[in-house]
KEVEX-37126 format. One record per residue (C-alpha): residue in three letters; z, x, y. Coordinates in nm, 3 decimals, always signed. Each point is the difference from the previous one (the first is absolute). Layout:
BEGIN
<rec residu="ALA" c3="Z" c1="X" c2="Y"/>
...
# end
This chain:
BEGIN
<rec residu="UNK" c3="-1.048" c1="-2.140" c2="-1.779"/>
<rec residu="UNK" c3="+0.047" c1="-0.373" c2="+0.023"/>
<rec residu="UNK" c3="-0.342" c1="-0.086" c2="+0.021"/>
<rec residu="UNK" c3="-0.084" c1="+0.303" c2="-0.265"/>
<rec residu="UNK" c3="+0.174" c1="-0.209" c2="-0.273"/>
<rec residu="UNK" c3="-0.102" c1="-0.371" c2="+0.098"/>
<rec residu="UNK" c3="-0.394" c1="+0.115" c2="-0.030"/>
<rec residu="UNK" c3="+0.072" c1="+0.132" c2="-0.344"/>
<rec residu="UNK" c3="+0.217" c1="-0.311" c2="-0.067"/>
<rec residu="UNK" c3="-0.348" c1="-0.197" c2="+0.161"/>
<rec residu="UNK" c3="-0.194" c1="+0.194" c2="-0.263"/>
<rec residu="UNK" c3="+0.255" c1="-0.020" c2="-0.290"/>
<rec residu="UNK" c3="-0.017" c1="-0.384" c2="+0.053"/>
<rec residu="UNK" c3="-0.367" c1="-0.035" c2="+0.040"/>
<rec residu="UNK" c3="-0.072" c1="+0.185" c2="-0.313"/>
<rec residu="UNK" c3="+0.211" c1="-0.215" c2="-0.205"/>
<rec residu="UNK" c3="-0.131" c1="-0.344" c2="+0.152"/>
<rec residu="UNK" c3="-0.322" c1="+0.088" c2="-0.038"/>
<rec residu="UNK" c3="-0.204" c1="+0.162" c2="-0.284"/>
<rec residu="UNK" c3="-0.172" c1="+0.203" c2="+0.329"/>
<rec residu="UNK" c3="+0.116" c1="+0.116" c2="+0.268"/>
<rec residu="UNK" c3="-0.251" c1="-0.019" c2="+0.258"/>
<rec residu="UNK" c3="-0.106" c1="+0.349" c2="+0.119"/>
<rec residu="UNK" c3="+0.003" c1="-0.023" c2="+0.382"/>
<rec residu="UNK" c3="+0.360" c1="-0.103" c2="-0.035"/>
<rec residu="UNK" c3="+0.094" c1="+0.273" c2="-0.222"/>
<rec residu="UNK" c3="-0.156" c1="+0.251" c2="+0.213"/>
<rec residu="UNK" c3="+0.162" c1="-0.162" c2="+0.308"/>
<rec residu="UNK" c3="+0.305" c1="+0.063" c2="-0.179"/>
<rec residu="UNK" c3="-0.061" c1="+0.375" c2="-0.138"/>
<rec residu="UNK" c3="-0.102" c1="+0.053" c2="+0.408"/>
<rec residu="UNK" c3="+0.299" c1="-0.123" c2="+0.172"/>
<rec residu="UNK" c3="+0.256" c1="+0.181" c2="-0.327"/>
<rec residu="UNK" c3="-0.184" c1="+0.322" c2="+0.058"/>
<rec residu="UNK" c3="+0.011" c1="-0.034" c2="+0.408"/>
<rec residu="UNK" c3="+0.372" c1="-0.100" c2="-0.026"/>
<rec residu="UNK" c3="+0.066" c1="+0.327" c2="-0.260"/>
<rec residu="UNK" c3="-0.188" c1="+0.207" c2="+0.254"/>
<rec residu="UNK" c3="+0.225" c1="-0.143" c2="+0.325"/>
<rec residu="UNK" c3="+0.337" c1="+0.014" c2="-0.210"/>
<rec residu="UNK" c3="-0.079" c1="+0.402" c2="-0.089"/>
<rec residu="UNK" c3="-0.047" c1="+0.077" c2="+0.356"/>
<rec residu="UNK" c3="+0.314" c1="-0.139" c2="+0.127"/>
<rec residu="UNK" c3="+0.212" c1="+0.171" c2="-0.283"/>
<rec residu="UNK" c3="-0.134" c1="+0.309" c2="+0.044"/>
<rec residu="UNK" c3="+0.066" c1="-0.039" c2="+0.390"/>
<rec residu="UNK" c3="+0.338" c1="-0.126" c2="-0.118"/>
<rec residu="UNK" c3="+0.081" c1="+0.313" c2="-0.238"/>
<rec residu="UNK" c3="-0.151" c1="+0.273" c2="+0.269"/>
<rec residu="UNK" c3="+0.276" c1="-0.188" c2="+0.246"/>
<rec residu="UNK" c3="+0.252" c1="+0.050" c2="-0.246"/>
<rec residu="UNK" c3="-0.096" c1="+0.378" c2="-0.030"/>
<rec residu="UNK" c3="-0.080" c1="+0.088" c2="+0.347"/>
<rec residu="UNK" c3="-0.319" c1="+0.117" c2="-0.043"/>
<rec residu="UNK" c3="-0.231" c1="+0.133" c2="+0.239"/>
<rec residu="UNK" c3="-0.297" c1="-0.303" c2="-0.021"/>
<rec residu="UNK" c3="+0.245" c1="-0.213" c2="-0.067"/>
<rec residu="UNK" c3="+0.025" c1="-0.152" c2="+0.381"/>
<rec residu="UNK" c3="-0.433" c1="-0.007" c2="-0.001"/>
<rec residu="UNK" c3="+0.024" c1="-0.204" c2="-0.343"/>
<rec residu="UNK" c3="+0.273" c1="-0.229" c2="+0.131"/>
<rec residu="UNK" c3="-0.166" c1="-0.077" c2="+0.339"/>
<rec residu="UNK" c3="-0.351" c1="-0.082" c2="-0.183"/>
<rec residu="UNK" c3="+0.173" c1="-0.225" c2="-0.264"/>
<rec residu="UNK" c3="+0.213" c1="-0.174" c2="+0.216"/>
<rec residu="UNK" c3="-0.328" c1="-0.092" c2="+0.215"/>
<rec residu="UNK" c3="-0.186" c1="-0.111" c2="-0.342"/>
<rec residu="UNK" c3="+0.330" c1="-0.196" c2="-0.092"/>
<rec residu="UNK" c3="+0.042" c1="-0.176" c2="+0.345"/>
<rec residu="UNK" c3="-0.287" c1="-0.212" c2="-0.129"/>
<rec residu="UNK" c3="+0.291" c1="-0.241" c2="-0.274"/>
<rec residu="UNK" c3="+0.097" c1="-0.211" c2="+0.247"/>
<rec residu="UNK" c3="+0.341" c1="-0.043" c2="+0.061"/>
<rec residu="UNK" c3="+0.187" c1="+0.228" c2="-0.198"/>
<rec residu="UNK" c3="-0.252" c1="+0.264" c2="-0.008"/>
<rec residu="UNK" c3="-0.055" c1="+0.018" c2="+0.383"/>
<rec residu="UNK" c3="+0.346" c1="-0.030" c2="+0.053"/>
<rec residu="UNK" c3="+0.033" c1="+0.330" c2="-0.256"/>
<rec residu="UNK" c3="-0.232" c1="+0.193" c2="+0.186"/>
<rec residu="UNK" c3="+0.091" c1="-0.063" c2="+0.356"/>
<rec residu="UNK" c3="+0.422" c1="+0.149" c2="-0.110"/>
<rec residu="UNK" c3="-0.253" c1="+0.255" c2="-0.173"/>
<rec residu="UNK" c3="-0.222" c1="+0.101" c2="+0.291"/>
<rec residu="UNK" c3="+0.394" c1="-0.027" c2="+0.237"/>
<rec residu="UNK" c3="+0.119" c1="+0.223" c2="-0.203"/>
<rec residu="UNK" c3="-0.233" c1="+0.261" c2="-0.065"/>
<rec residu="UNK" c3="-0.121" c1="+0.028" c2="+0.373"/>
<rec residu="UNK" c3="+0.366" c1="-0.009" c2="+0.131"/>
<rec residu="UNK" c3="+0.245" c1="+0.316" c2="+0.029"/>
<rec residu="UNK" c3="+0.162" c1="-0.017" c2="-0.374"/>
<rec residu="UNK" c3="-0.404" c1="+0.002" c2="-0.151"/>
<rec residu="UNK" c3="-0.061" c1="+0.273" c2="+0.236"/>
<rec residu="UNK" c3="+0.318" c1="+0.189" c2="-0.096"/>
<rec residu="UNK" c3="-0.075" c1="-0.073" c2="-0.383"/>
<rec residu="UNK" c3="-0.366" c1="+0.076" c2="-0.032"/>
<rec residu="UNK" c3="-0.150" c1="+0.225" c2="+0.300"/>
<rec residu="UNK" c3="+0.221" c1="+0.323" c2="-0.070"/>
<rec residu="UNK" c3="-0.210" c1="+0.186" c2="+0.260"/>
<rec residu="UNK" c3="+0.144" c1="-0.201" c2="+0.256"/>
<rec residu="UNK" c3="+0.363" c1="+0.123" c2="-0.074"/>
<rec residu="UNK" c3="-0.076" c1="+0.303" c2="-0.127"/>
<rec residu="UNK" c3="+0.142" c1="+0.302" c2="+0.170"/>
<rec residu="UNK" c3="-0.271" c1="+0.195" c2="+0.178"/>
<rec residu="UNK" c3="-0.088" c1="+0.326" c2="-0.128"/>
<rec residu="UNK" c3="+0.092" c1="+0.327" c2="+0.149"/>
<rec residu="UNK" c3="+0.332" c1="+0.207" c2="+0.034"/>
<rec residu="UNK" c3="+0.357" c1="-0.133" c2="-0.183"/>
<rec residu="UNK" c3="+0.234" c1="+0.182" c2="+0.181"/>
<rec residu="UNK" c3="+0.184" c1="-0.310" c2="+0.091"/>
<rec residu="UNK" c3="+0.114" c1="+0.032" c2="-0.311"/>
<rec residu="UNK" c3="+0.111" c1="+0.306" c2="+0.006"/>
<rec residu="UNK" c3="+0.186" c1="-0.054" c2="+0.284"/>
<rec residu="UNK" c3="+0.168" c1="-0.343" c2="-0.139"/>
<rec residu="UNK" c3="+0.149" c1="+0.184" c2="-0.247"/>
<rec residu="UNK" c3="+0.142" c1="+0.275" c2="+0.255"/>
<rec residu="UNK" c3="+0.171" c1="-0.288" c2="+0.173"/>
<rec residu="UNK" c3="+0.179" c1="-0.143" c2="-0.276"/>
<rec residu="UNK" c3="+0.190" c1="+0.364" c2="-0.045"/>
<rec residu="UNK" c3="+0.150" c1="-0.008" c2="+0.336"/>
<rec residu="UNK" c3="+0.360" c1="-0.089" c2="+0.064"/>
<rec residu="UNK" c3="+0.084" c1="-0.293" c2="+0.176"/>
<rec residu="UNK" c3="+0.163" c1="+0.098" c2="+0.351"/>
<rec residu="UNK" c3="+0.165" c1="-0.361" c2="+0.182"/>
<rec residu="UNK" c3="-0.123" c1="-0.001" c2="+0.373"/>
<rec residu="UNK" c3="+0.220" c1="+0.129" c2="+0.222"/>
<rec residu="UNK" c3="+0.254" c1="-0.175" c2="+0.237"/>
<rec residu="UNK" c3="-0.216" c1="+0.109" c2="+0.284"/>
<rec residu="UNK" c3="-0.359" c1="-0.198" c2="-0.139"/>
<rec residu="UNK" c3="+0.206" c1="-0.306" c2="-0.042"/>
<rec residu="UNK" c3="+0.279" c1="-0.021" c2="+0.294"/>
<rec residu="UNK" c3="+0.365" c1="+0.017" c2="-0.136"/>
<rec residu="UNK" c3="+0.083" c1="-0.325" c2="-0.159"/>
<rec residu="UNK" c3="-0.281" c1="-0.099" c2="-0.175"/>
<rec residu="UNK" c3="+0.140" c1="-0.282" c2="-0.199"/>
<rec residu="UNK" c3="+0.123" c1="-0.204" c2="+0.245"/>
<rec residu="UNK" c3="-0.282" c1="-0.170" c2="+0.202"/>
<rec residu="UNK" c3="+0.058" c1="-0.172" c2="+0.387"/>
<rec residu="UNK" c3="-0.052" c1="-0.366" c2="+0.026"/>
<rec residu="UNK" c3="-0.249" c1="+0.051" c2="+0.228"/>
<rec residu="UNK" c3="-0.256" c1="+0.163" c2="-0.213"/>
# end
């Protein structure tokens, strides 16, 4: 964005130095705005499907973190925490759902969970756990 707004400060200036300003300068200028526009869309629109969890959103972020690695230092610096994340196990939790999702076929687990949670609690018996069960040897 920095560079967006000194080339149309370079062309603000030029045009009021000079009564023309020379045309392969001015298109140098339009080039590098409109390239700029085009870079800053991609990585805001990567940014918002992040923010959303959408389903391309790991595709978009991986190919504009590569494009972006290119702005040296901050830029590469951006992209490689970008790429860390995304390939590591919270990117892979976040945005490949079929990964983690549960696989299809019969629920009776939870059908049987909530059997469980009806039954009464019965302490184990003297037996399972020897007699004194709160005091334990030194030698253990």
């Amino acid at each position: 964005m920095l560079l967006i707004g000194v080339s149309i400060l370079m062309l603000v200036m030029l045009a009021a130095n000079a009564e023309q300003v020379p045309v392969g300068i001015a298109i140098v200028v339009i080039f590098v705005v409109a390239i700029n526009l085009l870079l800053i869309t991609a990585s805001f629109l990567a940014g918002y499907a992040l923010l959303k969890r959408k389903r391309w959103a790991k595709t978009r972020g991986i190919i504009v973190a590569m494009v972006n690695s290119l702005s040296f230092p901050l830029g590469t610096a951006l992209s490689v925490y970008t790429l860390w994340f995304l390939f590591g196990e919270s990117g892979r939790f976040l945005y490949h759902k079929a990964a983690y999702a549960l696989p299809h076929g019969d629920a009776s687990w939870a059908r049987t969970a909530s059997r469980e949670s009806e039954r009464a609690y019965t302490p184990p018996s003297r037996r399972q756990t020897g007699d004194n069960w709160q005091v334990r040897s030194v030698s253990e």
